[in-house]
C-alpha positions as a Markdown table, in Angstrom:
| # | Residue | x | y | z |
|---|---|---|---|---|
| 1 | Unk | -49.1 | 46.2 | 46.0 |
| 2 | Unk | -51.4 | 44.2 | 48.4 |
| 3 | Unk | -54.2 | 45.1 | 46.1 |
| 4 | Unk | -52.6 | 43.0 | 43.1 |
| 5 | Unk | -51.7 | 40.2 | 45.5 |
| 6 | Unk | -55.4 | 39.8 | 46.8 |
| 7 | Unk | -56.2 | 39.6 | 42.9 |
| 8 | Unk | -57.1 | 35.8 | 42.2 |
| 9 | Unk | -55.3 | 34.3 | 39.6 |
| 10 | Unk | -57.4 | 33.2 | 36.2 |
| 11 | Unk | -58.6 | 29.3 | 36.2 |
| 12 | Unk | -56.1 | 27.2 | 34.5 |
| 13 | Unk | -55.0 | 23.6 | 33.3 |
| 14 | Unk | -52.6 | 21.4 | 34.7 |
| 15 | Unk | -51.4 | 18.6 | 32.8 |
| 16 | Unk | -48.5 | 17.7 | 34.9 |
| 17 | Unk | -48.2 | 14.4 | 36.0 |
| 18 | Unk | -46.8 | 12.6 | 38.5 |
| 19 | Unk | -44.1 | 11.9 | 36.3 |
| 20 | Unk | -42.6 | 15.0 | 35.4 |
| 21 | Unk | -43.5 | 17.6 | 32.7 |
| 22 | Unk | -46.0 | 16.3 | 29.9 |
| 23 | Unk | -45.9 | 18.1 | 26.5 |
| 24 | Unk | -48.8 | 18.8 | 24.8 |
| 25 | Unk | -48.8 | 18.0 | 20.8 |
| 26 | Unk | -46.7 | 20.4 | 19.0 |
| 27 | Unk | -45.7 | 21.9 | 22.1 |
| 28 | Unk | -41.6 | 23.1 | 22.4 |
| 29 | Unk | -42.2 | 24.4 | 26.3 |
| 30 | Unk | -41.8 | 21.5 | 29.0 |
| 31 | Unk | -42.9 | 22.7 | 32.4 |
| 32 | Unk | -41.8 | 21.4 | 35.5 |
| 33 | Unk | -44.2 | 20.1 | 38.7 |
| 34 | Unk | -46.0 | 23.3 | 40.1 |
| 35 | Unk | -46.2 | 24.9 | 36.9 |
| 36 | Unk | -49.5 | 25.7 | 35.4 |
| 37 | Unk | -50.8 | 25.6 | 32.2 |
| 38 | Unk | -53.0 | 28.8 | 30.7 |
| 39 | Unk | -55.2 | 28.8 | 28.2 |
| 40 | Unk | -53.6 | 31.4 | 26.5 |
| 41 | Unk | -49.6 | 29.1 | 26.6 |
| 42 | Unk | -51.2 | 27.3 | 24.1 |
| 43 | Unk | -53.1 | 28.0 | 20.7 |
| 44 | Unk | -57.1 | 26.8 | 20.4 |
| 45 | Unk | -56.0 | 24.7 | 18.1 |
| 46 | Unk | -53.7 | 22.5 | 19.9 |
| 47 | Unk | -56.7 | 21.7 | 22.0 |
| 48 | Unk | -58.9 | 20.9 | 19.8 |
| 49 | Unk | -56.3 | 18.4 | 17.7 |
| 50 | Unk | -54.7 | 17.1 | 20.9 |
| 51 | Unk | -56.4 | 13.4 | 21.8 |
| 52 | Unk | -57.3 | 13.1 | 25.3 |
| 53 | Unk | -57.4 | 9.9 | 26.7 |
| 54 | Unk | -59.9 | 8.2 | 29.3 |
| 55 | Unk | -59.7 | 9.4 | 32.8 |
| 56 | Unk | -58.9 | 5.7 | 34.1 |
| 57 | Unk | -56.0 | 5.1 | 31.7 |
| 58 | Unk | -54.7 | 8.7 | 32.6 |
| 59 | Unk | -55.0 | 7.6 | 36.0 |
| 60 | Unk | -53.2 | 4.0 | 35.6 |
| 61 | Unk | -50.8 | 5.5 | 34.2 |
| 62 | Unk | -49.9 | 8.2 | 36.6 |
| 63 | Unk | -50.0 | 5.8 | 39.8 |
| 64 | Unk | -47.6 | 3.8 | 40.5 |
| 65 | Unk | -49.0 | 1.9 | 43.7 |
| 66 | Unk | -50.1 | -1.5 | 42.7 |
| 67 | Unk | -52.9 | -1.5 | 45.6 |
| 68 | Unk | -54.4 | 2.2 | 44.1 |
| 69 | Unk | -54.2 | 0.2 | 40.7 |
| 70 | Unk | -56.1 | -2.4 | 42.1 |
| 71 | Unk | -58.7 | -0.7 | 43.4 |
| 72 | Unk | -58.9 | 1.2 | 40.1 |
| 73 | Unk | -59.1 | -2.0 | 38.5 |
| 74 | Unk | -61.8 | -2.8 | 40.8 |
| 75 | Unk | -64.0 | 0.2 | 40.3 |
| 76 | Unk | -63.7 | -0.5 | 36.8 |
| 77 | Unk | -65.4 | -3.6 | 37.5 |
| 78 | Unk | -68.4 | -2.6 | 39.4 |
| 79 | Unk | -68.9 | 0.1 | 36.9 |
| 80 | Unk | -68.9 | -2.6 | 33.9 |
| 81 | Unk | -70.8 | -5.0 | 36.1 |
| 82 | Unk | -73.3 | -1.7 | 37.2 |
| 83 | Unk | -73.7 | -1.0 | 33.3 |
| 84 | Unk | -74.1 | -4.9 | 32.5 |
| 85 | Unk | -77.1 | -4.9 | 35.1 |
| 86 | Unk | -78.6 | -1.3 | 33.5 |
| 87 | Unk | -78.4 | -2.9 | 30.4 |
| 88 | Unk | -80.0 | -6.1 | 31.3 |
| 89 | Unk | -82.4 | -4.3 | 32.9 |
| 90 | Unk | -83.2 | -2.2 | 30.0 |
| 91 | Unk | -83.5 | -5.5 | 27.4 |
| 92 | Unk | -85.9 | -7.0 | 30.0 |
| 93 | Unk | -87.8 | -3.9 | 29.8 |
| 94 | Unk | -88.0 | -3.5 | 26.0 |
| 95 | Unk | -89.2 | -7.2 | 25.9 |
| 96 | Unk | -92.0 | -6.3 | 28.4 |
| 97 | Unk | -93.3 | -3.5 | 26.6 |
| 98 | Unk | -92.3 | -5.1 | 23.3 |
| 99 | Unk | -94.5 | -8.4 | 24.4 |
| 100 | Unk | -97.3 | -5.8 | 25.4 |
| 101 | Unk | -97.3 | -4.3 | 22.6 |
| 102 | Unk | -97.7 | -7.5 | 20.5 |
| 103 | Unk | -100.5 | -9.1 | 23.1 |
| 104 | Unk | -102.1 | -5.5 | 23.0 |
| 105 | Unk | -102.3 | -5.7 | 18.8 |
| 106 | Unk | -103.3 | -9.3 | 19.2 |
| 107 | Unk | -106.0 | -8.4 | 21.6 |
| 108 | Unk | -106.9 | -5.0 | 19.2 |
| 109 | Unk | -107.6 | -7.1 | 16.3 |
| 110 | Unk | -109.3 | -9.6 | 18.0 |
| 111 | Unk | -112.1 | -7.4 | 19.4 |
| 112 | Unk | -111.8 | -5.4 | 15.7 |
| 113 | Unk | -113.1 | -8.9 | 14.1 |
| 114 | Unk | -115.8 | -9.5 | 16.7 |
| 115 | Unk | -116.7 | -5.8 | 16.5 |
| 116 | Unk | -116.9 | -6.4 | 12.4 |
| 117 | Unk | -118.8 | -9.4 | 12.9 |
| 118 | Unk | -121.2 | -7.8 | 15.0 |
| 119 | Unk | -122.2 | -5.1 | 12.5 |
| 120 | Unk | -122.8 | -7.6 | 9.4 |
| 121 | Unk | -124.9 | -9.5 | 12.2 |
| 122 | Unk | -126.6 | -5.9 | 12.7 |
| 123 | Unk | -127.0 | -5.4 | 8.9 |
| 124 | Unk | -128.0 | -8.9 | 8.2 |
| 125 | Unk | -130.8 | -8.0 | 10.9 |
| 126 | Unk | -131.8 | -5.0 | 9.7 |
| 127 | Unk | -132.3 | -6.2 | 6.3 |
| 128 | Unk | -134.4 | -9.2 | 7.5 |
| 129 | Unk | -136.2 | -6.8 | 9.5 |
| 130 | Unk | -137.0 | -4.6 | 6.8 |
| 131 | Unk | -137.9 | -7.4 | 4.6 |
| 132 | Unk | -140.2 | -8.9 | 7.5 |
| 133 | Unk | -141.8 | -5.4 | 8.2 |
| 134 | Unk | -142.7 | -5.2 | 4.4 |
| 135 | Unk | -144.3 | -8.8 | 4.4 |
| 136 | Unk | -146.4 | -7.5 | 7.9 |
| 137 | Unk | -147.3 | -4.2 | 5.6 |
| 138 | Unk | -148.6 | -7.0 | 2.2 |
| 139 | Unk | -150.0 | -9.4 | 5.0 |
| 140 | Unk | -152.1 | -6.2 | 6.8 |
| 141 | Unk | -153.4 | -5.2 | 3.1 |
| 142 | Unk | -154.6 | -8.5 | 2.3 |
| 143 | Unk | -156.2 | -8.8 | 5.8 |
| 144 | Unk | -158.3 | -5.4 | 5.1 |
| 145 | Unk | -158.9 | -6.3 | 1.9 |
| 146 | Unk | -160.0 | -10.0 | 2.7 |
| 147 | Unk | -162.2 | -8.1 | 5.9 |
| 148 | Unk | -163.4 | -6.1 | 3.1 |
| 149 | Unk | -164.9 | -8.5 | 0.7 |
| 150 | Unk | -165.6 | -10.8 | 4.0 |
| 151 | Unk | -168.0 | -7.9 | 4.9 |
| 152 | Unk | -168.9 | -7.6 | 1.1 |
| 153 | Unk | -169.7 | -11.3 | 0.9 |
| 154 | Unk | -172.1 | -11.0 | 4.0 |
| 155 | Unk | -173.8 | -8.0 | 3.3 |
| 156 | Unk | -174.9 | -10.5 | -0.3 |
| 157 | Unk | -175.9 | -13.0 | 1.6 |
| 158 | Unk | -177.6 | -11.4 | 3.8 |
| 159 | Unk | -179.2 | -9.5 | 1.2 |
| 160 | Unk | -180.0 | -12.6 | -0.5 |
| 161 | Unk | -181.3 | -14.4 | 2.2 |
| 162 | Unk | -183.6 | -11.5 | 3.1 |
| 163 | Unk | -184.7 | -11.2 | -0.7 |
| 164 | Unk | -184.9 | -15.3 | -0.4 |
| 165 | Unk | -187.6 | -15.0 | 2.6 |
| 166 | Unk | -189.4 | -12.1 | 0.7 |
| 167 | Unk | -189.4 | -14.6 | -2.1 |
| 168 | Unk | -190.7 | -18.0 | 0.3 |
| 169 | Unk | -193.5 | -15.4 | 1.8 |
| 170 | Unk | -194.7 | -14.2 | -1.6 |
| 171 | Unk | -194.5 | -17.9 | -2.4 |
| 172 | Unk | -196.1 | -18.9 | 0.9 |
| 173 | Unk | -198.7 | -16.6 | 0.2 |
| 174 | Unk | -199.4 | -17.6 | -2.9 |
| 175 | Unk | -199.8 | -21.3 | -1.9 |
C-alpha cells in the first residue's frame, strides 16, 4: 500500500477559481475548490473549441481586492508603456537604416556616374591617342622620306657641282 501512495499523481489542470467551480464548454460535471481537472475528464476536443481568455482578464476577474487590481492595472501599464518604447525604438531604427540605405544608393550612383564618366574620358583618350600615334607613324614617314630625297638632292648637287668645276677646269684650261 505505501508503494501506491509514494506513486506521484499525473500533471493536471485546474480551472477553479476563486469563485467556485467553473464549467468548461459543454461540460455537465461542476467541481468544487480542491478538485482537479485531468486531461482525460474532458474530451480533446473540448479543449481545442473552448476560448481561453487573456491571463490578466482571468486574473481581474478572479481578484476581488481593489489594491491587487490596481497594481494589475498598473503592470498593465508599464508593459503597454515598455512595448510603446520597443516599438518606438524599433521605428527609429528602421528610419536609420532606411535613411542609410537611401544616402548609401545616393552615394552608389553617384560614384557609378563619376566612375562612367571616367571611362568615356578613358576612351575618348585612347582614341585621340591612337589617332595622334598614327599622325607620329605619317609624320616619321614623311621625315625619312623627306631625309631621303634631302640626301638625294645633295648627293645631285654635289655631283653637279663637282661635274661644274670639272667643267670651269676644262674651260680654264682651254682659256
Amino acid at each position: 500500500m505505501q508503494a501506491e501512495q509514494a506513486k506521484p499523481k499525473p500533471l493536471a489542470r485546474s480551472k477553479l477559481t476563486a469563485h467556485g467551480p467553473r464549467k468548461f464548454m459543454g461540460e455537465q460535471k461542476s467541481y468544487q475548490i480542491g478538485d482537479v481537472l485531468n486531461f482525460s475528464d474532458t474530451n480533446q476536443d473540448q479543449w481545442e473549441n473552448s476560448s481561453f481568455e487573456s491571463k490578466q482578464s482571468y486574473h481581474q476577474r478572479s481578484s476581488t481586492n481593489p489594491r491587487e487590481q490596481y497594481y494589475m492595472k498598473e503592470n498593465e501599464y508599464s508593459e503597454l508603456t515598455e512595448l510603446r518604447m520597443r516599438t518606438a525604438q524599433m521605428e527609429k531604427t528602421l528610419r536609420w537604416w532606411s535613411e542609410c540605405t537611401s544616402n548609401w544608393r545616393e552615394k552608389w550612383s553617384k560614384v557609378k556616374i563619376e566612375r562612367n564618366k571616367a571611362r568615356e574620358e578613358v576612351k575618348r583618350i585612347k582614341v585621340a591617342y591612337e589617332n595622334a600615334e598614327k599622325e607620329l607613324n605619317v609624320l616619321r614617314q614623311q621625315k625619312v622620306l623627306l631625309i631621303n630625297e634631302n640626301t638625294n638632292l645633295k648627293q645631285e648637287v654635289s655631283d653637279r657641282s663637282s661635274q661644274s668645276n670639272s667643267d670651269e677646269s676644262v674651260v680654264k684650261s682651254f682659256t
